[in-house]
C-alpha positions in Angstrom: -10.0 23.8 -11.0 -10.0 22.5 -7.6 -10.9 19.3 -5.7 -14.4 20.9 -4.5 -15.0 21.1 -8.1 -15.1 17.6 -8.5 -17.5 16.8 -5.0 -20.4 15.7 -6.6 -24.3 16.2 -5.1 -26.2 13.2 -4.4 -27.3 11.5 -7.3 -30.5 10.2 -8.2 -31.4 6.9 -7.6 -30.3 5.7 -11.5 -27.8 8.7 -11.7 -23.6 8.1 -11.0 -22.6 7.6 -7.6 -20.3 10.9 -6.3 -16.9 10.5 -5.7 -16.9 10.9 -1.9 -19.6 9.4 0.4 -18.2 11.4 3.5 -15.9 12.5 6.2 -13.3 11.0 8.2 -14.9 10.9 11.6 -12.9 12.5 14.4 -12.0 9.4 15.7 -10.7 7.9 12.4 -8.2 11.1 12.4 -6.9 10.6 15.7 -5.7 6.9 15.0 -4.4 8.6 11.5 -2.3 10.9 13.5 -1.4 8.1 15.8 0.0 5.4 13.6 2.0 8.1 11.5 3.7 10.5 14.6 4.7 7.4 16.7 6.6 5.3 14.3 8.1 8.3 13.3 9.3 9.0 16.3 10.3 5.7 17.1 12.8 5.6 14.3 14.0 8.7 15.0 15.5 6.9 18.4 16.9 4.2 16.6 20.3 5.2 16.9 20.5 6.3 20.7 18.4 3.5 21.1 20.4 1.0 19.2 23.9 2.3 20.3 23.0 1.3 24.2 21.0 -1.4 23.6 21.3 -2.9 20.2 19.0 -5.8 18.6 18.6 -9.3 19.0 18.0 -12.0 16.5 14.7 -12.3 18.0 14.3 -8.6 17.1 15.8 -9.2 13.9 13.7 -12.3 12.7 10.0 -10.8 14.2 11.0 -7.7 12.2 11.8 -9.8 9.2 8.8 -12.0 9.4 6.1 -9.5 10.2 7.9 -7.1 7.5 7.1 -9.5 4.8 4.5 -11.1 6.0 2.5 -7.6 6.2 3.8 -6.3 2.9 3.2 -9.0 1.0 -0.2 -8.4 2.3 -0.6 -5.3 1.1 1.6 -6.0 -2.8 0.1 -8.9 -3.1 -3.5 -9.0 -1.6 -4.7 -5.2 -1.2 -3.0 -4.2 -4.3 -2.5 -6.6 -7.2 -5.7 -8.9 -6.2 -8.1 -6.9 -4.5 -7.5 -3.9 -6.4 -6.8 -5.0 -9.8 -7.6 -8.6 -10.0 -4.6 -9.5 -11.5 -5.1 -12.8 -10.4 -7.8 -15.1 -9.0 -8.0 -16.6 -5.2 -9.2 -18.9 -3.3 -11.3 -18.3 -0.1 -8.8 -19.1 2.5 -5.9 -17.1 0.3 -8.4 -14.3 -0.3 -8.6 -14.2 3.6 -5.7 -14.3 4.7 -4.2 -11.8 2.5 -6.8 -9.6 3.5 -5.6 -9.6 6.9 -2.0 -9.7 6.3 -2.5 -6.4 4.5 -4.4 -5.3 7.5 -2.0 -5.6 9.5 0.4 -3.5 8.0 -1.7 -0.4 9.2 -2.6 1.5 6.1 -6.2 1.3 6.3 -9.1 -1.0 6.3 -8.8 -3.1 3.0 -12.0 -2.1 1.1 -10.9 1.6 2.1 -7.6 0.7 1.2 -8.9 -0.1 -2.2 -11.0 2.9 -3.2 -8.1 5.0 -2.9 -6.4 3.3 -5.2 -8.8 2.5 -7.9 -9.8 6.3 -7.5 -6.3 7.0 -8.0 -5.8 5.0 -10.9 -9.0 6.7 -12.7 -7.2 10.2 -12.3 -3.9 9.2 -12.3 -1.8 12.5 -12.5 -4.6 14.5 -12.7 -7.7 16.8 -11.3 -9.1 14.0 -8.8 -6.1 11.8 -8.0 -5.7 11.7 -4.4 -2.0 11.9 -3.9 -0.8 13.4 -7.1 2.6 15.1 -6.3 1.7 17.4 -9.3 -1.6 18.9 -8.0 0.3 21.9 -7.2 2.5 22.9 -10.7 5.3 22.5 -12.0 7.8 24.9 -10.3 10.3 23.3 -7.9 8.0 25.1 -5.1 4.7 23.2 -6.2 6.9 19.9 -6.8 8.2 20.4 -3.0 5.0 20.9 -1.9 3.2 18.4 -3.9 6.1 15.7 -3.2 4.8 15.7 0.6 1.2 16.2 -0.2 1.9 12.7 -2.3 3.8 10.9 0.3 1.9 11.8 3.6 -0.4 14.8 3.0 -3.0 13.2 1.6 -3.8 10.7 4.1 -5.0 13.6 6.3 -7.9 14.6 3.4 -11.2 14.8 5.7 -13.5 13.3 2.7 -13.7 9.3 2.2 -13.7 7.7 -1.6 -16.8 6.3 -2.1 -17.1 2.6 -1.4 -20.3 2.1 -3.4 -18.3 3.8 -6.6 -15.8 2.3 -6.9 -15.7 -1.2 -4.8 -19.1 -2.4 -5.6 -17.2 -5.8 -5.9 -15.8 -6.1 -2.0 -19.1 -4.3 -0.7 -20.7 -7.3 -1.4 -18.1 -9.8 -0.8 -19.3 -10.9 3.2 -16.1 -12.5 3.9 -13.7 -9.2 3.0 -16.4 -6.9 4.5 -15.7 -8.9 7.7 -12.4 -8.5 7.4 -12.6 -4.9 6.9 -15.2 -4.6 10.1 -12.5 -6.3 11.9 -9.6 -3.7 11.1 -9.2 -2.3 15.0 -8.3 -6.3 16.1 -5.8 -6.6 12.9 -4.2 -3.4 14.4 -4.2 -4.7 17.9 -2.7 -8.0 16.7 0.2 -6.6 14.1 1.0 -4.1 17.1 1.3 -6.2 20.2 2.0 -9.7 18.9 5.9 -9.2 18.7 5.9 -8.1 21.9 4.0 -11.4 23.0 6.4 -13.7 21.1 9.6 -11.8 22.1 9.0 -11.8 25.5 7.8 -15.5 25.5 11.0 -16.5 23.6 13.2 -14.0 25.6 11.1 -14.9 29.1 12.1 -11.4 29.9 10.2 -7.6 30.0 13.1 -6.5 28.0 12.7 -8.7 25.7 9.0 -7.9 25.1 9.6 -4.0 24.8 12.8 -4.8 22.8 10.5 -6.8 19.8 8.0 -3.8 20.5 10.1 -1.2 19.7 12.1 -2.8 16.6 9.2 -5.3 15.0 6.3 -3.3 15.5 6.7 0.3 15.8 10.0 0.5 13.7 8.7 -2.0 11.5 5.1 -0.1 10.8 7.2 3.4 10.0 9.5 1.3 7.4 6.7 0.1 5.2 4.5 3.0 5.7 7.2 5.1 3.9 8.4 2.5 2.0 4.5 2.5 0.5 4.2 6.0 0.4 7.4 6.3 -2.1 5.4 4.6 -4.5 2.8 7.8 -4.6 5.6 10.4 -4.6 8.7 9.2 -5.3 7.6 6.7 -8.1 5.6 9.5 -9.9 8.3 12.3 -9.8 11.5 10.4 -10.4 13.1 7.0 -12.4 12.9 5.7 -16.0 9.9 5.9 -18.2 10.3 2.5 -20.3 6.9 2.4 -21.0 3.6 4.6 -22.2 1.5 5.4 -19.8 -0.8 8.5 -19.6 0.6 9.6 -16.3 4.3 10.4 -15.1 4.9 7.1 -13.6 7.9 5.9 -13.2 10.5 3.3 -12.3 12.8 4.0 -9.6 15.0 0.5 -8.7 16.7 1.8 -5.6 13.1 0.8 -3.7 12.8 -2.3 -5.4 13.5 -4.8 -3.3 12.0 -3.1 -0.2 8.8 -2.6 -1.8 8.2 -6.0 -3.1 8.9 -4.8 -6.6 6.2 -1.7 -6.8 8.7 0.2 -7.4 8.4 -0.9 -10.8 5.6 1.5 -11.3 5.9 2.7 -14.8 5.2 -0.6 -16.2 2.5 -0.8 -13.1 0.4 2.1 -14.8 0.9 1.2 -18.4 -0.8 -2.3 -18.1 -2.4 -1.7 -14.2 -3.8 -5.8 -13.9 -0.8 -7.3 -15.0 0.5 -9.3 -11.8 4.0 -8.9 -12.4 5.4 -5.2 -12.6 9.5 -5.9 -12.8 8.9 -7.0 -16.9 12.7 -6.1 -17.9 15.9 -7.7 -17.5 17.2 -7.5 -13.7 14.0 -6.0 -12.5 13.3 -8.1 -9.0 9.8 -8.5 -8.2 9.0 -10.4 -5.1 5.5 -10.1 -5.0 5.0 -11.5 -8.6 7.6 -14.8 -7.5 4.7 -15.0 -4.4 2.0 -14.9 -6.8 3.7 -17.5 -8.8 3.9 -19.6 -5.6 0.2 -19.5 -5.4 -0.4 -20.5 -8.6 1.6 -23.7 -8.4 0.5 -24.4 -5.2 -3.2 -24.3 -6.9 -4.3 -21.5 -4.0 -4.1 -18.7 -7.6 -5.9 -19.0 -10.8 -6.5 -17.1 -13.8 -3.1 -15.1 -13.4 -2.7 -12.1 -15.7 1.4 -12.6 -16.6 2.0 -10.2 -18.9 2.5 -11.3 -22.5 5.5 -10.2 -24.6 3.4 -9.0 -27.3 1.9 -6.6 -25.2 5.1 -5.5 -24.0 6.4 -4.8 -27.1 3.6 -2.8 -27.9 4.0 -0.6 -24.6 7.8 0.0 -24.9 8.4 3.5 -26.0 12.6 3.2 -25.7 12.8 0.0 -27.5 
């Protein structure tokens, strides 16, 4: 079976929406190729770059700031609210997170989305989008699913279909302007490092300096750093929990990817807004959500209860 087999025709008017609703328009590709080949290349001059020229602490803190600021966006807004609800917002948070996840450059947010619910609904099988197990089981097919998984996919000419499977932001006006808005969050997360470090540097240098490390180093960090999550994290770590994938938990990307790296427990109880459950696990995006919920900006948080735990530990 292959993925045409799943391409559905276009249903009746009561009938189930298909699975796609399209191509990737010619355009759409281009940027694709664009925001992956540049920050690659980038950070493959980081060392000649950095052993004549080095980094500031400007460089340092936009690179912190917008590192964090655009991951959390993406860990805490595109995946664990807008995805999965895992907690309630309000307006200005639901906003704001929308954007910050924007701005990390990994799609539009309602696109963003699809993906990921589609790839929760075939998770590890015929249908998931980045499955590194599409292609077997021999250390061939895992090679070659491993890069399908982490980079591969994105280049898939055929969109998930909105209407399926985001009915809920398709009719929320304030994320669908947001999403509209995606080529001015790009514009922003790119050049607004460059604006600030040569404002607080007063130099050209100082500009192209925060360019290089904040933006385009930055983007190819936590591009990769995301992308580990749908290769690495269902090929390699523990397995502490039932799930009816091969998810798993792999700590060494923990902290770097806001605790998703906890993606075992992620895929045996998907709306639960904290992932790192066990002793030792960090899990910065759950302490953020925690934040918002004192700060009454989050309601209705899903914390996962001990009970349930229990229940989903199979090495206990």
């Amino acid at each position: 079976m292959t993925l045409l087999d799943e391409r559905s025709p276009a249903p009746s008017a009561d009938g189930p929406k298909p699975v796609f609703e399209g191509t990737k328009r010619r355009g759409e590709q281009a940027m694709l190729y664009l925001f992956v080949i540049v920050p690659f290349l980038a950070f493959a001059a980081i060392i000649p770059v950095a052993w004549g020229w080095g980094m500031s602490w400007t460089d340092v803190t936009l690179l912190v700031i917008f590192y964090f600021g655009t991951g959390f966006g993406i860990t805490v807004g595109f995946h664990r609210l807008f995805t999965h609800g895992s907690f309630k917002a309000n307006r200005g948070l639901r906003i704001g997170l929308a954007i910050a996840g924007s701005m990390a450059i990994e799609g539009p947010v309602i696109r963003w989305v699809a993906d990921h619910r589609r790839h929760h609904a075939f998770s590890d099988r015929e249908g998931d989008p980045h499955s590194p197990w599409r292609f077997g089981n021999s250390a061939g097919a895992l090679a070659k699913g491993f890069w399908f998984a982490h980079l591969g996919w994105l280049f898939d000419i055929e969109h998930t279909n909105r209407d399926k499977y985001t009915p809920d932001l398709m009719s929320d006006p304030d994320i669908r302007l947001v999403d509209r808005l995606f080529p001015a969050w790009v514009l922003v997360s790119v050049f607004s490092p460059a604006l600030i470090g040569g404002l607080v540097t007063m130099s050209w240098g100082g500009a192209l300096s925060a360019f290089f490390w904040a933006s385009l180093v930055r983007i190819f960090l936590l591009h990769h750093v995301t992308w580990s999550i749908n290769s690495v994290c269902h090929m390699i770590g523990e397995r502490p929990f039932a799930a009816r994938d091969r998810s798993a938990n792999f700590w060494p990307l923990a902290i770097l990817s806001f605790g998703e790296s906890w993606h075992n427990m992620h895929h045996a109880d998907p709306t639960a807004a904290r992932h790192g459950v066990l002793r030792g696990q960090i899990d910065e995006s759950a302490r953020v959500i925690w934040l918002f919920e004192k700060l009454g900006w989050a309601t209705d948080v899903r914390w996962p209860r001990p009970e349930r735990l229990e229940k989903l530990r199979v090495d206990a």
